[in-house]
C-alpha positions in Angstrom: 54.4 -89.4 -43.1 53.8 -89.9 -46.7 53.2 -93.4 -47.4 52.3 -93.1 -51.5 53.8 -95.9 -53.6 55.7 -93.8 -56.6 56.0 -96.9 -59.3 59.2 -96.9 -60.8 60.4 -95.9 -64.1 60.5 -99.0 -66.8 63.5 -97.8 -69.4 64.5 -98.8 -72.7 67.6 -99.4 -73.9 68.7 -100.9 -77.3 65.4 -102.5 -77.5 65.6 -104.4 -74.1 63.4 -103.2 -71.1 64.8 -102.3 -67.6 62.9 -101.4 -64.3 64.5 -98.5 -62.7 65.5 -99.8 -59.0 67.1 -96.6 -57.8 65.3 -94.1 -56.7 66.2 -90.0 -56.7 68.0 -88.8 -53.4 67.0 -85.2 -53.5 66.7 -82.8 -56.2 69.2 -82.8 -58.6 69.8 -81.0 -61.8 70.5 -82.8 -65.2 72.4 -80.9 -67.9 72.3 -82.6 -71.4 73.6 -81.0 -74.2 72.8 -81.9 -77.7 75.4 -82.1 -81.0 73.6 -82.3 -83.7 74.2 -83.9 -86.8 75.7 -81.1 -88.2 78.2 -80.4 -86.1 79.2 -83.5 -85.5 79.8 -84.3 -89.4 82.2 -81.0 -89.3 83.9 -82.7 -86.1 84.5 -85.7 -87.7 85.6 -84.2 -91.2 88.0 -81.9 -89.6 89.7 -84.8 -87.4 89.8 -86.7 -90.7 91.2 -84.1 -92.7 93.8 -83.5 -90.2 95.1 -87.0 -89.8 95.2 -87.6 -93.8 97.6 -84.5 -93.6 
């Protein structure tokens, strides 16, 4: 029986601290994807452009 105390994760969000109280039931995978600034400027041009006309 493993008996090892895993501390939990403290998180930051806008500048305000949290302590993780959840922990992980099994493994799961996380997929994040990324826009970067680039594309999200053409996104936003494009919708712009197409509501002006």
């Amino acid at each position: 029986m493993n008996t090892e105390i895993i501390p939990m994760a403290e998180l930051t969000y806008r500048g305000l601290k949290y302590t993780q109280t959840k922990s992980a039931k099994g493994s799961q995978e996380v997929h994040l994807q990324y826009c970067g600034h680039e594309i999200m400027s053409k996104r936003i041009h494009e919708a712009m452009k197409a509501e002006m006309g």
